[in-house]
C-alpha positions in Angstrom: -6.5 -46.8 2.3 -6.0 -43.3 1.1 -3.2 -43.1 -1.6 -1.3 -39.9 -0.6 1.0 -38.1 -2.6 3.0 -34.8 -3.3 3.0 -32.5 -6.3 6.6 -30.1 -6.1 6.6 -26.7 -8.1 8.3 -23.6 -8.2 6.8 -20.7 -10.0 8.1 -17.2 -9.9 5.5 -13.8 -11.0 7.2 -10.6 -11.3 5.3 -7.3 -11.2 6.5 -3.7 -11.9 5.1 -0.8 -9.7 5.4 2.9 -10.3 6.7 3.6 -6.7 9.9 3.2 -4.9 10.8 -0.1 -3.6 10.6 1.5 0.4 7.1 2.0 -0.1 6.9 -2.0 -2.0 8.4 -3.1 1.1 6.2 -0.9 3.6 3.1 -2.8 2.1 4.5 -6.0 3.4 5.7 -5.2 6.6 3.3 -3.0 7.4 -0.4 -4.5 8.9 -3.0 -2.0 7.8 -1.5 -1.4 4.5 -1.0 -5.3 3.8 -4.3 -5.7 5.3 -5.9 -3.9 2.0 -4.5 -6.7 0.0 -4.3 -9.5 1.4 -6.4 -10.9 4.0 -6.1 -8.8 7.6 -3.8 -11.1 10.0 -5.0 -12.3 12.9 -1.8 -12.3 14.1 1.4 -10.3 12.2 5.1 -10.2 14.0 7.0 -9.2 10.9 10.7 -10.4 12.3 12.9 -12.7 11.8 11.2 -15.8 13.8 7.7 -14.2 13.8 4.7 -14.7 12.8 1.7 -14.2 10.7 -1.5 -16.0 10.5 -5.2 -15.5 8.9 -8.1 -17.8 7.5 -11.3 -17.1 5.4 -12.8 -18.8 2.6 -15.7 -18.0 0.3 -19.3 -17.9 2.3 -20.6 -21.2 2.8 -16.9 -22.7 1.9 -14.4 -24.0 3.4 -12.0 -22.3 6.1 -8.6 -21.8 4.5 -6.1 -21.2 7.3 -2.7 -19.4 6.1 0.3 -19.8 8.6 3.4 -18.1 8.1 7.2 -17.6 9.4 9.9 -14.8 8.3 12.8 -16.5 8.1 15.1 -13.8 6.2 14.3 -10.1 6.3 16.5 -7.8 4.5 14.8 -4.5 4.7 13.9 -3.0 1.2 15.3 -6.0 -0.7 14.1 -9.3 0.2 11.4 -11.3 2.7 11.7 -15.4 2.8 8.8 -17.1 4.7 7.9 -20.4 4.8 4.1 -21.1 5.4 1.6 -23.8 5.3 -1.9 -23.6 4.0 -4.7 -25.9 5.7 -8.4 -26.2 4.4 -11.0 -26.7 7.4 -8.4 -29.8 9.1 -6.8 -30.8 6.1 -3.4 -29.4 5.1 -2.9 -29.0 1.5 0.3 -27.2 1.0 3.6 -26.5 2.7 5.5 -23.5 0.7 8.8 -21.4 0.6 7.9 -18.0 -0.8 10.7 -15.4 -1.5 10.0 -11.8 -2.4 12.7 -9.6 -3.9 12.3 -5.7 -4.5 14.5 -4.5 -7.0 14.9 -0.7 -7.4 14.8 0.2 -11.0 15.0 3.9 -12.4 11.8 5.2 -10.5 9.9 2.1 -10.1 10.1 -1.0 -8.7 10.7 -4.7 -9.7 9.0 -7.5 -7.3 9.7 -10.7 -7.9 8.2 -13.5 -6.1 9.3 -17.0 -6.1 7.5 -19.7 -4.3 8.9 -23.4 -3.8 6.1 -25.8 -3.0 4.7 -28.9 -2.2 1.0 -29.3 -3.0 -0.4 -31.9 -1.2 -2.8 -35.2 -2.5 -4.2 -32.7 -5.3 -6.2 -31.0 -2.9 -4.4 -27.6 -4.1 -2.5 -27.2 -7.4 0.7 -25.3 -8.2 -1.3 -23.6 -11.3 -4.1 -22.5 -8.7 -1.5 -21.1 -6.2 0.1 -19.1 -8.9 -2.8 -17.5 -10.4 -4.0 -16.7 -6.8 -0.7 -14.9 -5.9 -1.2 -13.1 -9.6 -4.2 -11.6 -8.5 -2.8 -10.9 -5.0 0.1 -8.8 -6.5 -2.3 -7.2 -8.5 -4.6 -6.2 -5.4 -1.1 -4.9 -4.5 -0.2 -2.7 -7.4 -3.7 -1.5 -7.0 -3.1 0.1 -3.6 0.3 1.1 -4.6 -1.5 3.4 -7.5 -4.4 4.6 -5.0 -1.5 5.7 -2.5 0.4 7.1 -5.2 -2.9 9.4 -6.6 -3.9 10.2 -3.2 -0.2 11.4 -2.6 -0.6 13.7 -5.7 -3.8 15.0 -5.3 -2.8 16.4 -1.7 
């Protein structure tokens, strides 16, 4: 018999991009811009109650399936979703993640908080956190390409 157990963490990662917090936002709510940094949605019904959904992996890995639902929206301050992440059959996690945009001066504060339960070590709160570290940095990277092309028209 399997022994199966639950590892609960919260970790929060804060990032600070050179943009208004409306355009921080638009990159969430909006498909094609989120889909340039993080992976493209199969489906993606940013509302209160919707849904979004993907899966990929590595080549030759395993499926990772991501299944979210927006439970708060507050446009330009705050999106709360819960989601659950599944490799190939198996779920290994089961997360609340809330992202706050704070304006400050001329650029904005994002702070990201995620409440979860990692599931019979197949996943690990440190792994999940420095995979959403490079996610927001995938983000701050698009933010600044936006930003240039902006400037340079």
């Amino acid at each position: 018999m399997n022994n199966r157990f639950a590892t609960h963490d919260t970790f929060v990662v804060e990032r600070v991009y050179y943009t208004n917090r409306d355009r921080v936002f638009e990159a969430w709510s909006d498909p094609t811009i989120k889909s340039q940094w993080f992976q493209k949605a199969e489906e993606f019904d940013f509302r209160v109650g919707g849904r979004e959904s993907n899966q990929g992996g590595p080549p030759g890995g395993p499926v990772y399936r991501f299944n979210a639902r927006y439970e708060e929206i507050v446009p330009n301050q705050r999106i709360v979703y819960t989601y659950t992440m599944d490799m190939g059959e198996t779920r290994i996690s089961v997360s609340v993640a809330t992202v706050e945009f704070k304006q400050e001066e001329s650029e904005t504060r994002l702070i990201f908080t995620e409440q979860g339960a990692f599931l019979d070590g197949h996943d690990s709160p440190e792994a999940r956190e420095h995979g959403t570290k490079i996610m927001l940095d995938k983000l701050g990277e698009v933010l600044k390409h936006e930003s240039m092309t902006e400037q340079n028209q």
